[in-house]
PABAKE-611126 format. One record per residue (C-alpha): x negated, y, z. Coordinates in pm, whole numbers, plus 50000, padded with zeros to 5 digits. Layout:
<atoms>
XYZ ...
</atoms>
This chain:
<atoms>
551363989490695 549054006590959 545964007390928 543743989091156 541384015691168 543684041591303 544974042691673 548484037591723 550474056491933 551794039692263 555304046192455 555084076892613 553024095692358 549904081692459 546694070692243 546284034092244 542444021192284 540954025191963 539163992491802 535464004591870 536334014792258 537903978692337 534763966692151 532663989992400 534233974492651 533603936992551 530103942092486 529713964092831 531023933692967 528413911692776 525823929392884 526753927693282 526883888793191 523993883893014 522523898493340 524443878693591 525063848393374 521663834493336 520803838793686 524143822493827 523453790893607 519903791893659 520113789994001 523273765893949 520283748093739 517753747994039 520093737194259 521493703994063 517473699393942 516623698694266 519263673994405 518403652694132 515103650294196 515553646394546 517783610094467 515093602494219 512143602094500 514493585694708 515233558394460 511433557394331 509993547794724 513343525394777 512013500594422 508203509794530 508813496494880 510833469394770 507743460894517 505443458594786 507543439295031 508043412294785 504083411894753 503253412695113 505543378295092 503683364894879 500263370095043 501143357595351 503063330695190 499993322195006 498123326195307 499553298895489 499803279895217 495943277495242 495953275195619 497673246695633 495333229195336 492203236995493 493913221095851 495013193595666 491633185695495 489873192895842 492063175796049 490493142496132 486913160696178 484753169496522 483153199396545 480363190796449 481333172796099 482833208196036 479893227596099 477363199295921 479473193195586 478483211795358 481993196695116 484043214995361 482153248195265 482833235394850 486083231594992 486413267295116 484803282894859 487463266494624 490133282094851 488943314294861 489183320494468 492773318994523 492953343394723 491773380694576 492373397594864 490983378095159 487283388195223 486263350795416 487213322895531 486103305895833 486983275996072 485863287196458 485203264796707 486703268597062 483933290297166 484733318596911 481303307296706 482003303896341 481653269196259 481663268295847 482943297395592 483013306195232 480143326195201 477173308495338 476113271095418 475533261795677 477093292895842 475073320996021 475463321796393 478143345996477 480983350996708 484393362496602 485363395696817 488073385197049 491523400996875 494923406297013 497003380796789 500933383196776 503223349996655 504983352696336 508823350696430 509213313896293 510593288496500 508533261796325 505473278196315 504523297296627 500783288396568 500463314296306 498843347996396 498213385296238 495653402796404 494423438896480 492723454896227 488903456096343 485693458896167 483923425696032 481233410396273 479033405495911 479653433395714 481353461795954 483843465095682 487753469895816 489293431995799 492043418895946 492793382895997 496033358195885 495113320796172 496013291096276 495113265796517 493133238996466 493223206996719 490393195896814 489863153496686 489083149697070 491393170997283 489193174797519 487023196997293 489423222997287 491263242397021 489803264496773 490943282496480 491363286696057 490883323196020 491623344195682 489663378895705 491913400195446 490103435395363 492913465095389 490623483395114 491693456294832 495763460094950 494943499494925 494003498494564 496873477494429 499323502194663 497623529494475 498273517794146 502053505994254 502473544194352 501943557494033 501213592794104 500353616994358 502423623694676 503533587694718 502063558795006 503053526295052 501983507895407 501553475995518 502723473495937 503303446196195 506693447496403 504333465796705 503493496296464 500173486496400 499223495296067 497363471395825 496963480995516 497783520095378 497143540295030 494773561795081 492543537295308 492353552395606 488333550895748 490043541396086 492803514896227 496243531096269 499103525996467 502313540796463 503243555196822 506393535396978 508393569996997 507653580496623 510813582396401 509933551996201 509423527096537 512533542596668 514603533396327 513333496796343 514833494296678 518423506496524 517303484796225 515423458496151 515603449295826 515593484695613 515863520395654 515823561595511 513883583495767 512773620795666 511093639795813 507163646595979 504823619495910 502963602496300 499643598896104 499313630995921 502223652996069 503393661195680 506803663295616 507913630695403 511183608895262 510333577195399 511523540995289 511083508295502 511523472695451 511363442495667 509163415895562 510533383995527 509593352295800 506933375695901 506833403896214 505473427395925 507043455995761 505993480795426 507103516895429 506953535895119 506973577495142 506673609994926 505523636995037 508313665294996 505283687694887 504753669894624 508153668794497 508823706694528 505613710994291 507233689794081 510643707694083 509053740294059 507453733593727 510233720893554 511933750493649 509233770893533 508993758093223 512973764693223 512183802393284 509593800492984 511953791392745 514823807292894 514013843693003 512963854792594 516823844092516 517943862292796 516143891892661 516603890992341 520593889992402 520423916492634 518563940692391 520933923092088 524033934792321 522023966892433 522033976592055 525513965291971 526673989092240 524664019092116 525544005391714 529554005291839 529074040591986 527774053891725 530544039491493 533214052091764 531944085191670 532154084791367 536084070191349 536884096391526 537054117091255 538534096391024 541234106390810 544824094090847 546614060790682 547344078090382 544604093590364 542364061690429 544524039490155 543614066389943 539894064889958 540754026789995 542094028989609 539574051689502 536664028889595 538013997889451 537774019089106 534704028589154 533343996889223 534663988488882 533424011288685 529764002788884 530393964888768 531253982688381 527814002788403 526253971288520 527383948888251 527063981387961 523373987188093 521363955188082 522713952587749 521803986087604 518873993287775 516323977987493 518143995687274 517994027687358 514594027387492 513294017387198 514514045387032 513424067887338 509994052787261 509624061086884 511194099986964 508424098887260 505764080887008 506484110186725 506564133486925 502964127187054 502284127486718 503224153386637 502144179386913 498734166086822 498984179786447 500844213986534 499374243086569 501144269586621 502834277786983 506324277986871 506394245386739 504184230287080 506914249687254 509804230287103 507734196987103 507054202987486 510944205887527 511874177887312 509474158387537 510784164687843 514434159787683 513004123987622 511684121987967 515044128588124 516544096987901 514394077488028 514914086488377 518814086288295 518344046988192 516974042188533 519204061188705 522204043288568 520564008088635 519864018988983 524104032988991 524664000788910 522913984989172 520493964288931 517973972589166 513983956489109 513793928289381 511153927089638 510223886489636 507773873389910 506923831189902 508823820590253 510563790790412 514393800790370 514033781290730 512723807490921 515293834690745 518523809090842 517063808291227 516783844991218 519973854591088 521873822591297 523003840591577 524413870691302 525893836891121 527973827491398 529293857891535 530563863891157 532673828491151 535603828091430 534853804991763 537483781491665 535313773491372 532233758391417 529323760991256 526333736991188 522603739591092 520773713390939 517703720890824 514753700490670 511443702090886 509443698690561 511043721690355 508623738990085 508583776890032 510203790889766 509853830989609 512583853489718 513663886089869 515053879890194 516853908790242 518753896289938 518923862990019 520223871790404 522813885990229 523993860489953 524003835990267 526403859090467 528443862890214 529283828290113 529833815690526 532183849690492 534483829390212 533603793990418 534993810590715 538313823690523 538643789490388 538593771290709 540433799090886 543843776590887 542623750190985 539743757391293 537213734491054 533643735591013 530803754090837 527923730590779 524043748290607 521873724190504 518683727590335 516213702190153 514263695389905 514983681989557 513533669689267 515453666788915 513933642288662 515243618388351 516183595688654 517823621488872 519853645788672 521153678088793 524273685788874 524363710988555 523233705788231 521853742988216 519443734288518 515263729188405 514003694888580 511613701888855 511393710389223 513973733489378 514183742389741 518713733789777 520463756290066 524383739790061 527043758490266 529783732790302 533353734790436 536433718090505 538783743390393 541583746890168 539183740689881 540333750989485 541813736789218 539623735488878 541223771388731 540283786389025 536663771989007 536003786888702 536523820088724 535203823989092 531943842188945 533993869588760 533373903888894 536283916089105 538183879389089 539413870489429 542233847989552 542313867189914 544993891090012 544653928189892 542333943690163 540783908490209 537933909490004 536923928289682 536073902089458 532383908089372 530873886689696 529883856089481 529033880089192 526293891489376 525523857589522 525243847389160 523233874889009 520393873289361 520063834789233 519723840488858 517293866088937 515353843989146 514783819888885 517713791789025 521003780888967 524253778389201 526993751989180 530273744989320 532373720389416 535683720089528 538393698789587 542033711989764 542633702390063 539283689590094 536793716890097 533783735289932 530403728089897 528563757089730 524573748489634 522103771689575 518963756889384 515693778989438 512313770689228 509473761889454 507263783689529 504253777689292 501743805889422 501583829989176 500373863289185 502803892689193 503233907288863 502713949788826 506083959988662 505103995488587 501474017988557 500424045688741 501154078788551 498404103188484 497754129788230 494184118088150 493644093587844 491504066587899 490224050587611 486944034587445 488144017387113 484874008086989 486443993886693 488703969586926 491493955886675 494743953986821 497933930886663 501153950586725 503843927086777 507523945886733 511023935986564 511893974186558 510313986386237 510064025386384 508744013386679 506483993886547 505584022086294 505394048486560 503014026086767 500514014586501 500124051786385 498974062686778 496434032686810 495124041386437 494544082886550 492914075686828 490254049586648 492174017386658 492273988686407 495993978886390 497343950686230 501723947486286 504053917486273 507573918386338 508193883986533 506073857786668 505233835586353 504223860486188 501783869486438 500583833086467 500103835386109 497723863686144 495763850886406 494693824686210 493603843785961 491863873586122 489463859386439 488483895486502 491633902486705 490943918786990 494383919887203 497963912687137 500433941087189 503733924587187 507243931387247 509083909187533 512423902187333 512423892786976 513923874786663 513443840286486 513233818486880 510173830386980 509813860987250 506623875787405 505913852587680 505723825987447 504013841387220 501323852187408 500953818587597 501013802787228 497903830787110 496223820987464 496103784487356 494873793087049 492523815487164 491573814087505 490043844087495 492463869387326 493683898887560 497143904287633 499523935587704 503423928987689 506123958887656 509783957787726 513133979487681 514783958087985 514333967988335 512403943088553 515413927988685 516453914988357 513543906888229 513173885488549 516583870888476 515603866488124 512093843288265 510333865888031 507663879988318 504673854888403 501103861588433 501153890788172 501413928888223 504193945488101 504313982787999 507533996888031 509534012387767 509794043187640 505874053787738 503884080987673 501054078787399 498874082387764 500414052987911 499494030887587 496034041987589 495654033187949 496934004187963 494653990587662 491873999787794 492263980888071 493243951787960 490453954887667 487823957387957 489483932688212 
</atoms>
C-alpha cells in the first residue's frame, strides 16, 4: 500500500503534488478569501440592510399617516358633531338672548371639555363681534379677524368651513377655526357663525408622540396646500406651493400617494406618505427624513464591522499561520524516507510506545519501593560521613552518595520516559477552553459531520490543566468523528453542572457524591457492543484499522481525568451511538500544594528540644530517619502505621510535629492521619513524605493541604523542611 505521505509518480515520469503543496494551495486560497469574502458579503450585507430599511421607513410613515388620518376624522367628525349641538340649542334665540344668557356660556363650557384640542368656542354675530364663548361671561368685546373659509366637499353640508391658520384675536396664539352658520331667529338680522378655534400646537404634540422617533413628521393640510397642523410646530403658517411635488401628486391622486424627494418647507430630502381625509378637503402627510435613516443604517452596520472585522482577523492570521505551519512541514517531508522505509519507523514506534505504556505501568508501582530504599542508603550514608574520619572512607561515602543521587534522578527520569509527567492545574471554566479550541474542534471532524456546542452559562470552575484537558477533548471528538464517519452524523459537547446525592445516584458506583462540573461528547455513530465497552480503556486496544489509531487515545483521556480527581463513563449502544462523560470536581479554592523543596547545602535547624513522631511502615526507613532527627538534637518517638500513632498522641501531649509517610498499612494513610492528629490536636505541625511521584500521589487523593517531602532526601532536605514547618 503507498504511503500517503510519499508522492506518487504521475504518467510521464512526473512528481505528483505532494499532500502539504495542495494544502499550500487551499489555504493560499483561504487566505485570498478571507480577504475578499468578508468584504463581498459585507457589502452584499449593506446593500440588503439598506433596502430593508428603506421598505421599513416606507411602511412605518404609510401606518403613521394612516394613524393620523383616521384621527384627523375623528376631530372633525367630533367637531361637527358639536357644531351642530350648539346650533341646535341656539337655534330659536336673537342675538341678543345669545349674548345675555349666561346658560348658553354653561352650555359651551360643557362642550368644550369634549373637545382637548379646540382652544374656544364662540357664537359671532353678523358683525364679526363675538357674541358668547367658553372662556368668559358675558364675553369681552372682540372681533373675529376676517378669514378666507373653504366648504368641506359634502353635498349636505356646504355650510361647514376650515379656515386659515391665523393668530388668536385674545391670546396671539396660532388657531385655526372648524364653523358653521348660524340663522339668524329674524332673517333680517343676518347670519352669523359657531366657530371652533383648534390650536395647531396641541395636534403637534400628539403627531410627535405618534412619530416615535427622530426624522419622522406627520402634517395636517387642506386640499389648497395650506398647512394646519405640523410636528415640529412651525412659529409661522405654512403652505405648500401649488407646483411642489406633493400638490402636484394630489392632482394625479387624490386619495393617497409615495413622493420622495426635497421637502417645499425645509428643502431636505424626504420619503413622503399622503392620505386623503375622509368627507373633508383635508389631507395628512407623513415623511422621514432620508438623513435620518442613513444614520440609522450606518450604525447597524457599524456595529456589524465591530463584531465582524476581529473574526476576519483572527482567520486571516489563523490561515496566515497555517500557511507558514504547512511550509514548514513541506520542508520537512521533503526529506522523508521512502515507503519502506517509513513502515519501518511506522513498526518501530508502535513498539516503542509499548514498552513506554510497560515503563508506565512498572513505574508508579515500584517507585515507593525503591525510593524508600534509596532513602535509607541516602539516610546511612549521611550518617555515616558524619562519623568518618579519615579521607578514604569520606571519599567512598561521597561516591556512594552521588551513586544514590543518580537513582533518584533515574526514578524520575523513567517516570518522565513514561510520560507520567506532574500536571500544571489552574481553577477555570472548561467554557472558555471549549470556545477557544472550537474552531480547532471543527476543522478536526469532516464537514459532512456536524458538530454542536451546548454549553451551560452558569457553569462552575473546576481545577485542571488545560493543556491536558484540550487534549483529552480532541481526542475523544477524534473517535466521535470515526464513529460517525459512515454515516455524515453529529458530534454534540455539552457541559453542566451536576450534583450526586442519596437521591441522585451516579452513574458508577465508584463515583464520591458531590458537585462535578460534566463535559459529554455524544454521537450517533456505529456505537459498541458491551465486550467492546469494556476493554476500550486498555492501553493500545483499538477497534480502528491498522494505521488508524494506536490505541492509547482514551488511555490518556482516562489517566488526565483520574488525575484530576474525576471519573469518565461510557455509554454505548450499536447502531445508536456514544455518549462519553467526563465528571470533574468543582473547583473548591484551594491553595496550590509545593510538591518538592528548594535544594541547598546549608542545614537549617533549631530543635530546641522540638519532639517529632516519625510515622513509617518501612522499619529501615523508619530506623534511618529517627537516628538523623536524634544526632542533630531531636526527640523522636516512631510508629509504623496510623493507630499506632493515634495511640501515642494520646499519650504523649508534648508532640511537637508529625512526620508521616503518605502510603501505609492497616486502612489508614498519611492524609488521614494527619487530618485525624489535626482534629485531635489543632495545633500539632505537620510534614508528609512520599516514594510516589506527584502524579500518583494526586491519583491516589493523598495530596491536600499538607507538604510533602519527596523521597529519597538528603539528611539537609529533612532538616529544612522541619524547621519550617516547626516555625510556620
Amino acid at each position: 500500500m503507498p504511503s500517503e505521505l510519499e508522492p506518487s509518480a504521475r504518467a510521464g515520469g512526473q512528481a505528483a503534488p505532494s499532500p502539504s503543496g495542495r494544502a499550500i494551495s487551499q489555504l493560499r486560497v483561504l487566505l485570498i478569501s478571507a480577504y475578499v469574502l468578508p468584504i463581498c458579503l459585507y457589502g452584499l450585507a449593506a446593500f440588503l440592510t439598506y433596502r430593508a430599511f428603506m421598505a421599513d421607513a416606507w411602511d412605518r410613515i404609510e401606518r403613521t399617516a394612516s394613524a393620523a388620518t383616521e384621527h384627523a376624522s375623528k376631530v372633525f367628525a367630533t367637531d361637527e358633531l358639536v357644531l351642530d349641538r350648539i346650533a341646535e340649542r341656539v337655534a330659536p334665540m336673537s342675538w341678543k338672548q345669545i349674548a345675555t344668557s349666561a346658560e348658553v356660556h354653561t352650555f359651551l363650557v360643557e362642550m368644550k371639555r369634549s373637545l382637548p384640542q379646540a382652544q374656544a368656542i364662540g357664537i359671532i354675530a353678523p358683525d364679526r363681534r363675538i357674541l358668547a364663548t367658553n372662556y368668559a361671561f358675558p364675553a369681552p368685546v372682540l372681533y373675529q379677524v376676517t378669514r378666507q373659509m373653504l366648504a368641506v366637499h359634502r353635498k349636505d353640508r356646504d355650510d361647514l368651513y376650515i379656515s386659515d391658520v391665523t393668530h388668536g384675536p385674545r391670546t396671539g396664539a396660532l388657531l385655526f377655526s372648524v364653523s358653521r352658520h348660524k340663522p339668524s331667529a329674524d332673517p333680517a338680522d343676518g347670519t352669523g357663525d359657531i366657530n371652533i378655534a383648534t390650536s395647531p400646537t396641541e395636534l403637534a404634540k400628539y403627531y410627535e408622540t405618534l412619530a416615535g422617533g427622530p426624522g419622522v413628521h406627520i402634517a395636517l393640510f387642506r386640499a389648497d396646500g395650506a398647512v394646519l397642523a405640523r410636528n415640529p410646530a412651525p412659529p409661522e403658517p405654512l403652505q405648500y406651493p401649488p407646483d411642489s411635488d406633493i400638490m402636484r401628486a394630489i392632482k394625479s391622486n387624490d386619495t393617497f400617494g409615495f413622493i420622495s424627494g426635497a421637502s417645499s418647507t425645509d428643502g431636505r430630502d424626504r420619503l413622503m406618505f399622503y392620505k386623503a381625509v375622509p368627507d373633508y378637503p383635508l389631507y395628512v402627510a407623513a415623511s422621514y427624513d432620508k438623513d435620518a435613516i442613513i444614520v440609522r443604517w450606518l450604525l447597524t452596520m457599524g456595529s456589524h464591522l465591530i463584531y465582524g472585522l476581529p473574526v476576519t482577523l483572527a482567520l486571516i492570521l489563523v490561515t496566515r499561520s497555517a500557511i507558514r505551519r504547512t511550509e514548514r512541514e513541506q520542508r520537512a517531508v521533503a526529506h522523508a524516507q521512502d515507503e519502506a522505509k517509513k513502515r519501518a519507523a511506522a513498526e518501530e514506534q508502535l513498539r516503542e510506545a509499548q514498552r513506554l505504556e510497560a515503563v508506565g505501568q512498572l513505574t508508579g508501582g515500584i517507585a515507593h519501593d525503591f525510593n524508600n530504599i534509596l532513602t535509607v542508603i541516602v539516610g546511612n550514608l549521611d550518617l555515616l560521613a558524619r562519623q568518618m574520619t579519615n579521607d578514604p572512607g569520606k571519599r567512598m561515602i561521597a561516591t556512594m552518595q552521588r551513586a544514590a543521587t543518580r537513582g533518584a534522578r533515574l526514578t524520575q527520569s523513567l517516570l518522565a520516559f513514561a510520560r507520567r509527567q506532574t500536571l500544571r492545574p489552574e481553577i477555570i471554566n472548561p467554557n472558555r477552553l471549549i470556545n477557544e479550541v472550537g474552531e480547532l474542534l471543527r476543522r478536526a471532524v469532516d464537514e459532512a459531520v456536524e458538530i454542536e456546542f451546548i454549553l451551560s452559562p452558569t457553569l462552575d470552575p473546576c481545577r485542571i490543566d488545560p493543556v491536558q484537558f484540550e487534549a483529552a477533548l480532541l481526542n475523544l471528538i477524534v473517535n466521535a468523528r470515526d464513529a460517525v464517519a459512515q454515516k455524515a452524523g453529529k458530534i454534540v459537547v455539552e457541559t453542566k453542572n451536576v450534583a450526586f446525592d442519596e437521591q441522585h445516584r451516579p452513574p458508577l458506583a465508584i463515583i464520591a457524591l458531590g458537585h462535578y462540573i460534566a463535559i459529554s461528547v455524544i454521537d450517533n455513530g456505529v456505537g459498541m457492543p458491551p465486550e467492546i465497552l469494556g476493554r476500550v480503556f486498555e492501553p493500545f486496544f483499538t477497534t480502528k484499522d491498522v494505521g488508524r489509531g494506536s490505541g492509547l487515545g482514551l488511555s490518556q483521556v482516562y489517566g488526565f481525568v483520574k488525575q484530576s480527581g474525576g471519573y469518565i463513563h461510557i455509554e454505548s449502544e450499536r447502531d445508536v451511538g456514544t455518549c462519553v462523560h467526563l465528571f470533574l470536581p468543582r473547583a473548591s479554592g484551594m491553595a496550590e500544594v509545593n510538591e518538592a523543596f528548594a535544594q541547598s547545602t546549608t542545614i537549617v535547624h533549631d530543635p530546641h528540644g522540638a519532639t517529632i513522631l516519625v510515622v513509617e511502615d518501612e522499619p529501615d526507613v523508619r530506623e534511618v530517619v529517627a537516628a538523623e532527627l536524634k544526632n542533630f538534637g531531636y526527640r523522636v518517638f516512631t510508629a509504623s502505621d496510623g493507630p499506632e500513632a493515634l495511640e501515642i498522641l494520646e499519650s504523649e501531649s508534648d508532640i511537637d510535629l508529625l512526620f508521616s509517610d503518605v502510603v501505609m498499612p492497616r486502612g489508614m494513610n498519611g492524609e488521614e492521619l494527619a487530618r485525624e492528629a489535626i482534629r485531635r490536636r489543632p495545633e500539632l505541625k505537620v510534614l508528609l513524605t512520599s516514594g510516589y511521584p506527584p502524579a500518583e500521589l494526586r491519583e491516589r487523593q493523598a495530596l491536600g493541604v499538607f507538604r510533602v517531602l519527596q523521597k529519597p532526601y538528603r539528611v539537609e532536605d529533612l532538616l529544612r523542611s522541619i524547621s519550617e514547618r516547626l516555625h510556620y
